[in-house]
Structures are given as structure tokens and as C-alpha cells.
C-alpha positions as CSV (number, residue, x, y, z in Angstrom):
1,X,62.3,80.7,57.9
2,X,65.5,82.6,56.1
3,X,65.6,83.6,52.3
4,X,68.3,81.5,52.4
5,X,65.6,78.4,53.4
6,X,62.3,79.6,51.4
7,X,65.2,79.2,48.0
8,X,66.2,76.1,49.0
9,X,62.8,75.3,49.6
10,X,61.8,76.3,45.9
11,X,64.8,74.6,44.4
12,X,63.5,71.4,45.5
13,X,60.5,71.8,44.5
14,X,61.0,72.9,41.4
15,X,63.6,69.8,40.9
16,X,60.7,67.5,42.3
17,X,58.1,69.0,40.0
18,X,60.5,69.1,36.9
19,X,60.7,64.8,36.0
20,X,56.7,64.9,36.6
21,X,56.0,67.7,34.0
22,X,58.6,66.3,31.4
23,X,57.1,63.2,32.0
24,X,53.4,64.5,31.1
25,X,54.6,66.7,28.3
26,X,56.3,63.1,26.6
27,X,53.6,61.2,27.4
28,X,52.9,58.5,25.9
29,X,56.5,56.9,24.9
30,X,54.9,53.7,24.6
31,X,51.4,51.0,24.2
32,X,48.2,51.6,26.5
33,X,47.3,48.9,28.1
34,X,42.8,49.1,28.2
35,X,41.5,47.0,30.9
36,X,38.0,45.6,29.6
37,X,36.6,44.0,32.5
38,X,34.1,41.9,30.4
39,X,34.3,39.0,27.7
40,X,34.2,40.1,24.6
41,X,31.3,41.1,22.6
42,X,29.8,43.9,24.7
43,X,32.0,46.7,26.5
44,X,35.0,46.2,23.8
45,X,33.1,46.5,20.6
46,X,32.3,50.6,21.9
47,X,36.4,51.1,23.0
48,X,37.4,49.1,19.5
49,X,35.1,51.8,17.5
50,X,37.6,55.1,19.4
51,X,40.6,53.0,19.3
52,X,41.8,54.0,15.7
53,X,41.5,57.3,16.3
54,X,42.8,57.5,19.7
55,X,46.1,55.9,18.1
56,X,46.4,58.1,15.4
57,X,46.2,61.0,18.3
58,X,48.5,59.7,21.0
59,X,50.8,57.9,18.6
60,X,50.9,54.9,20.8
61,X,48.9,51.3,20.1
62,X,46.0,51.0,22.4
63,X,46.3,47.4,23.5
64,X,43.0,45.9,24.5
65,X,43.4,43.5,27.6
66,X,40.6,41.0,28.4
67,X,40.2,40.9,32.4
68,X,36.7,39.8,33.1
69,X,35.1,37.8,36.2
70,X,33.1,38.4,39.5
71,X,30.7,40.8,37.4
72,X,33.8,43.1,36.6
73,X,35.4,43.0,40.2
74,X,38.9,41.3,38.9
75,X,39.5,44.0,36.0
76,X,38.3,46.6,38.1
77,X,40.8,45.4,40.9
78,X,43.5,45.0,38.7
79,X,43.4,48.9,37.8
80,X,42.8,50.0,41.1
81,X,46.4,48.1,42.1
82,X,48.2,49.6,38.7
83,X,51.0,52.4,39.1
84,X,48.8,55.6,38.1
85,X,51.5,56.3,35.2
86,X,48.5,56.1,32.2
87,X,49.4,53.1,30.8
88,X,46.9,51.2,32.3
89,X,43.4,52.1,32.1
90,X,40.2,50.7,32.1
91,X,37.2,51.6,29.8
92,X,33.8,50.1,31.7
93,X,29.9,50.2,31.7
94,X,29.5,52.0,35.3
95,X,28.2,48.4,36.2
96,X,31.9,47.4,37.8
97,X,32.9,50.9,38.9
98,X,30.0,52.3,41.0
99,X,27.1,49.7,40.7
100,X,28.6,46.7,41.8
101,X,30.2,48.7,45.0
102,X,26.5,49.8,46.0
103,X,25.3,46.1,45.9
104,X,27.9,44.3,47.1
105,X,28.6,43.5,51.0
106,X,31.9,44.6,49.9
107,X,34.4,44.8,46.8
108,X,38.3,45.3,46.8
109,X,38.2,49.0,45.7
110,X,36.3,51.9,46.6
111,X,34.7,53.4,43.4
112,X,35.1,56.8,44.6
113,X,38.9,56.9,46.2
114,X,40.6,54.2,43.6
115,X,40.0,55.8,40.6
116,X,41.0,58.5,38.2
117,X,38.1,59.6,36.0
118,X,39.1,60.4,32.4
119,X,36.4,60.5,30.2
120,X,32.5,59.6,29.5
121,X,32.0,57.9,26.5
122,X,28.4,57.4,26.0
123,X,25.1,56.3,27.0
124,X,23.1,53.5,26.1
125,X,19.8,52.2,25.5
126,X,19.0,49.8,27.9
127,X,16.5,46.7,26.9
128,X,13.9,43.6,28.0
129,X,13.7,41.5,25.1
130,X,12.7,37.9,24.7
131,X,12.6,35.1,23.4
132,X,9.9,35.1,20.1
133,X,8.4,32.1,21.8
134,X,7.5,34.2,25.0
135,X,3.9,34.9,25.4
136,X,4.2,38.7,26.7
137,X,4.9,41.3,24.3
138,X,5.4,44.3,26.4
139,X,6.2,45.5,30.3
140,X,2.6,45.6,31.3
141,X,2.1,41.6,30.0
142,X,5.5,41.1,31.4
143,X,4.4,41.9,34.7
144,X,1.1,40.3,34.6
145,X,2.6,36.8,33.3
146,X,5.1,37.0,36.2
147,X,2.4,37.5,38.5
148,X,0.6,34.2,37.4
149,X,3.7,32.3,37.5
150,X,5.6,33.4,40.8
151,X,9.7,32.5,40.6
152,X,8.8,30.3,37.1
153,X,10.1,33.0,35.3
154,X,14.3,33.4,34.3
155,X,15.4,36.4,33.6
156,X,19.0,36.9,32.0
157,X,21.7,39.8,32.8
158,X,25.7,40.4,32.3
159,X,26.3,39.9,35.7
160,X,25.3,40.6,39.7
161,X,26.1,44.2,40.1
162,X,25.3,45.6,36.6
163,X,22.3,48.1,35.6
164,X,20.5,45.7,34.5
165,X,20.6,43.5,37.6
166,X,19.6,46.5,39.8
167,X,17.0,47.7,37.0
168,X,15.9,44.1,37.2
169,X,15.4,43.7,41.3
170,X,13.6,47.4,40.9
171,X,10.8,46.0,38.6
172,X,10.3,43.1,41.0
173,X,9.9,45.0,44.1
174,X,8.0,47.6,43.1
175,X,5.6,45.3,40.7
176,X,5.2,42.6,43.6
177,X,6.7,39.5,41.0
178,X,9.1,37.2,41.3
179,X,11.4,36.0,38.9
180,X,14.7,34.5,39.0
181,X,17.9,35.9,38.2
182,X,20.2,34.1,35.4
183,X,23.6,36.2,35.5
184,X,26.3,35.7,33.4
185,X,29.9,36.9,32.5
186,X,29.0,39.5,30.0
187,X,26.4,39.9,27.1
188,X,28.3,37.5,24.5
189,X,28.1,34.5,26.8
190,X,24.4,35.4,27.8
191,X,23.5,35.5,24.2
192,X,23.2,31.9,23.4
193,X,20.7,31.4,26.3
194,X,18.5,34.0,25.0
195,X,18.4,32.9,21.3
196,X,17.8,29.2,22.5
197,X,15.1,30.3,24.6
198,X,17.2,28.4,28.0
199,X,16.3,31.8,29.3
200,X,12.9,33.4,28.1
201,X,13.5,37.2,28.6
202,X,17.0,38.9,28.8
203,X,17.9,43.0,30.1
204,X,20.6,43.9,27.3
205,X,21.5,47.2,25.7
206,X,20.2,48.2,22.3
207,X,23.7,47.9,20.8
208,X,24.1,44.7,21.5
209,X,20.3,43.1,20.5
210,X,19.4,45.4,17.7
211,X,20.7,42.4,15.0
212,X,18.6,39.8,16.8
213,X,15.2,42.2,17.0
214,X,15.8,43.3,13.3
215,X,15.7,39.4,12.2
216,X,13.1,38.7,14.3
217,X,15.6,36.5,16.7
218,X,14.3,38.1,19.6
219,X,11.9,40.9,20.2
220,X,11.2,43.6,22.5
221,X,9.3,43.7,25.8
222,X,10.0,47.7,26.8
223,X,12.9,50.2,27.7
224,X,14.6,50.8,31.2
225,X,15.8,54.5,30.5
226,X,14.0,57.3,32.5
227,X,16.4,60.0,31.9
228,X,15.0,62.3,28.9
229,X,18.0,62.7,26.6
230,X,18.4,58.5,26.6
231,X,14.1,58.2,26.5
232,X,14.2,60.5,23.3
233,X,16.5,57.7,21.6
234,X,14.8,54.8,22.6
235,X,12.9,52.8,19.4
236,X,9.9,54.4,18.1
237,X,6.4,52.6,19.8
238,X,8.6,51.0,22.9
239,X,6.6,50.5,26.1
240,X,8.7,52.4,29.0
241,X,9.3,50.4,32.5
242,X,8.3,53.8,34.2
243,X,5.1,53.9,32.6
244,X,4.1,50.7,33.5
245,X,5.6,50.4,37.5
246,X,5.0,53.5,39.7
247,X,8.5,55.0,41.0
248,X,10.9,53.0,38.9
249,X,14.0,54.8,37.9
250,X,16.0,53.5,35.7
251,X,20.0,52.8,36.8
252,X,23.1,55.1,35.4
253,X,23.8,53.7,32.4
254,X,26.8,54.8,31.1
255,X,30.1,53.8,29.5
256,X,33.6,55.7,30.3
257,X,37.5,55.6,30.3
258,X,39.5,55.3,34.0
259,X,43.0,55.0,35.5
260,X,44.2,54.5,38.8
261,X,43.9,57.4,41.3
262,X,46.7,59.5,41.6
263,X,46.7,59.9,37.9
264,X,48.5,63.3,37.0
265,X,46.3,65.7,35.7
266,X,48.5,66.8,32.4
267,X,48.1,63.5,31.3
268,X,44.2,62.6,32.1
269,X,43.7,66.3,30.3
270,X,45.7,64.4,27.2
271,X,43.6,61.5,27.3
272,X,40.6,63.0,27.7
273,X,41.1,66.0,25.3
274,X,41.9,62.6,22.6
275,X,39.4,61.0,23.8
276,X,36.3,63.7,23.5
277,X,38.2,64.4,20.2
278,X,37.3,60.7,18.4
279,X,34.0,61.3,19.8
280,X,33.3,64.3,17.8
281,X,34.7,62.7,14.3
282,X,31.2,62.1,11.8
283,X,31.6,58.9,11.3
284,X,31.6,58.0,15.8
285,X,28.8,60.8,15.7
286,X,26.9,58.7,13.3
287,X,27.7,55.1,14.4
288,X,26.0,56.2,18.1
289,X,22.5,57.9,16.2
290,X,22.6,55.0,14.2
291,X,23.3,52.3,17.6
292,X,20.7,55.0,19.5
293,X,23.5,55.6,21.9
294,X,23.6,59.4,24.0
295,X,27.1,60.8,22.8
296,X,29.0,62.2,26.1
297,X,32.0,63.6,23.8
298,X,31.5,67.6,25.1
299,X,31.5,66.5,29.1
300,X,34.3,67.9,31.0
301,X,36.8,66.1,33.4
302,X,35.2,67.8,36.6
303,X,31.6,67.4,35.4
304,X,32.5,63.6,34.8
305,X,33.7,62.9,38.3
306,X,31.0,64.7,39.6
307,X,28.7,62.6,37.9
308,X,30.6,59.4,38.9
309,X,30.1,60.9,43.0
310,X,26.5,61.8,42.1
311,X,25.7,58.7,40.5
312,X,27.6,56.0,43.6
313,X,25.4,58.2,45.8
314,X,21.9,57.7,44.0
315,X,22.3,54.2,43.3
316,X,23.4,53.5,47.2
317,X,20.1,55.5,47.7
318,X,17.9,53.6,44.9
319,X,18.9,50.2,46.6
320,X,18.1,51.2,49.9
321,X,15.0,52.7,48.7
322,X,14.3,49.1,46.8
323,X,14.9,47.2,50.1
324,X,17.5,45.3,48.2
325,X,19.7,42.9,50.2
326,X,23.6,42.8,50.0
327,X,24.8,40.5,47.4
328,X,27.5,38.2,47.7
């Protein structure tokens, strides 16, 4: 190739590069659009709590959009077919992004290839709690009452596909019970059921049920988590799952920010660096000790889509492992 070529080469490139990186550096001109693949009263209420903050950073509204059905699959698709210009992202539990993919015959996105990882949020607690009417008080009478009453007992999640739907079908196989799943479109709508006793025992984050166990609404049965960091926040004199059923690991349970893939990186390293930001102001540092939640607010970009990768291929594994059919 010439000089004459190898300029004109860098020209062009350089005039092909130029409207991206003025793009990034101006970015954003205008609202975010945050896909919430749930009803409210769950995902939203922990994306609400950043959302001041994130518009006093990036200048721009941060306009929460409701998208919720097929346990997360139709917000989750609706970002996945987005233009990857960050103004449309999606703040999940990892139920919809990598859970539901490993449980599912199929979904309409790869976790993995049709998404842009931005930031991890948090981790939360993860519950059994039950009706007050319920005769078992903790995992072990749990497990024995299911055992006396094979497929009698209901058992309430946010959906097929969610952490605590895979956490749930763990217990069962490796305790030998059987009791009946009761999914629903989010925690809101599954927390009528649980506080008219429709469904006696429910799997729901500590965020979400501490109001109900405080006032005596509900109370709790044990605690999912096995990872230390999340164990060490768990409430004081809970009965763990693992201590109780040999070889039970709890699911990834995890809350984050994603685009579209494609994303370019100048502007996932602006949301992200305004994104770990809010999560290092006192009063978000105290709202997650006080809602026992694992802050993520100093992981990195590359360490969060590793863990995204790392965590598809463990929970692939851990239904395999369970002998857990495809769902539907």
C-alpha cells in the first residue's frame, strides 16, 4: 500500500472515529430512558434511591419505564432490540439477565452477547418467610413439614426464572420434598398472597419483607445466601439453607445497570463512573447497612462482566447439577 493510501486510510478513519468521540464527550444531551423489567415495588424502589443523584451527575432526568412480564423476558427483550446509544438502559435483579436464560428452553436474547454491562449495584439478602399462621419456624421444620405433606405445600416467588425460583427447586431436590411453585409478576403483586396466607411461605429479599417481619406480618423461616460477604449481613439468629440441606448453594443474587451491546465504551465509563459515584454518597452507604444489602459501588467495568460470564456459567452448571428440567 502507498503513503499516499495508508493517509487516506487514516483520514477516514479519523473522520469516522471523530462524530463517535464528540458524541461520547456530549453525552447525555437528553432523558435516560431505565428499563425496569418488573412491577413496581421491588427492582425500582433500589434504581429510585440512585436516581437523584445520578441526575444531578449526568444532568439529564432519568426516566423510569415500567416493562414487566414473562418473569422479566419483555423488558429484557426490549433492551436487547434498543439502538446502543445510552439512552436506554435497563437496571435488573440478575433474575431476567442470566437466570432466566439458564432455565429457560429458550429466551429472545442471549445474556452474554445482547448486553452491555455497566455497573453492579448491590447485593441482597435473600429470604423464606411465612405466613405467622404457618406451623414451621425455621429451614429444618420447613423441610420436615414438607416431607409429611408431599405437593400440599405453596410456595410463592417473583417469577419462573428468578433466584429465588432456582433457590427454591434446589431445596427440593436436594431435601427429597415437594412443594408447589406459586410465581408471580414481581414481589408487589406476590405480597398480598403472602399477608393473606393464600400462599403460606414466600422466597423474597430482605428489603422488601423487613416492614412485614418487624410488625409481626410475616416471620422468618431462614436465609438463602452462601456467599460470606452477603451471610455476614444476614439477621442476627437466622437459620441458613446451607446448614440445613447438604450442597445447597445459594443463586447470584445481584442487582445491576445494562444497555444494549455495542454500547461505546466512553459512555458506559460515564455511566458507570456516575453510577459507582451515588453509591459511595453516606446517606446510599447507610440506606444498604441499614436494608442489609452488600454495596458493589468499588467493582470495576471488566470485573462486572466477568462476573456476569462467571455467574451464566455457574448457574447453567448449578441446574444441571440439580437435575432441573427446562422451563417453559
Amino acid at each position: 500500500m502507498s503513503i499516499r493510501s495508508l493517509i487516506a486510510c487514516g483520514i477516514g478513519a479519523v473522520f469516522l472515529w471523530a462524530p463517535i468521540a464528540c458524541f461520547s464527550q456530549a453525552y447525555p444531551i437528553k432523558p435516560i430512558r431505565v428499563i425496569i423489567p418488573y412491577p413496581p415495588g421491588g427492582v425500582d424502589n433500589q434504581v429510585r434511591l440512585l436516581t437523584p443523584w445520578l441526575e444531578k451527575y449526568l444532568g439529564q432526568p432519568w426516566i423510569i419505564d415500567y416493562r414487566p412480564g414473562a418473569g422479566g423476558q419483555i423488558g429484557q427483550e426490549f433492551v436487547a432490540r434498543s439502538a446502543p446509544d445510552g439512552y436506554t438502559l435497563f437496571g435488573t435483579v440478575c433474575n431476567s439477565w442470566i437466570i432466566l436464560p439458564a432455565l429457560r428452553k429458550q429466551t429472545p436474547y442471549d445474556p452474554i452477547k445482547d448486553f452491555t454491562p455497566i455497573a453492579m449495584m448491590l447485593e441482597s439478602i435473600s429470604l423464606i418467610v411465612a405466613h405467622p399462621s404457618f406451623p414451621a419456624n425455621n429451614v429444618r421444620e420447613l423441610i420436615d413439614y414438607a416431607r409429611r405433606n408431599p405437593g400440599k405445600l405453596t410456595y410463592a416467588t417473583s417469577g419462573i426464572g428468578g433466584a429465588q425460583h432456582l433457590d427454591a427447586e434446589n431445596i427440593k431436590r436436594r431435601a427429597g420434598v415437594d412443594i408447589v411453585h406459586a410465581p408471580f409478576q414481581g414481589f408487589g403483586p406476590m405480597i398480598p398472597a403472602l399477608l393473606g396466607g393464600q400462599v403460606p411461605i414466600g422466597f423474597i429479599t430482605y428489603s422488601v419483607s423487613k416492614g412485614f417481619l418487624s410488625t409481626g406480618k410475616w416471620k422468618l423461616i431462614g436465609v438463602t445466601n452462601t456467599e460470606p460477604n452477603s451471610k455476614a449481613m444476614a439477621p442476627s439468629g437466622a437459620q441458613f439453607v446451607s446448614d440445613v440441606v447438604p450442597g445447597f448453594e445459594a443463586s447470584p443474587q445481584w442487582l445491576g445497570f445494562g444497555g444494549p451491546a455495542g454500547m461505546p465504551r466512553p459512555i458506559v465509563t460515564r455511566l458507570h463512573d456516575a453510577i459507582t459515584r451515588a453509591l459511595g454518597e453516606p446517606g446510599i452507604i447507610e440506606k444498604y447497612i441499614e436494608e442489609r444489602q452488600v454495596n458493589f459501588g468499588k467493582v470495576g467495568i471488566e470485573e462486572f462482566e466477568r462476573r456476569v460470564r462467571d455467574d451464566f456459567a455457574s448457574v447453567r452448571k448449578s441446574v444441571q447439577d440439580a437435575g432441573i428440567p427446562p422451563q417453559e
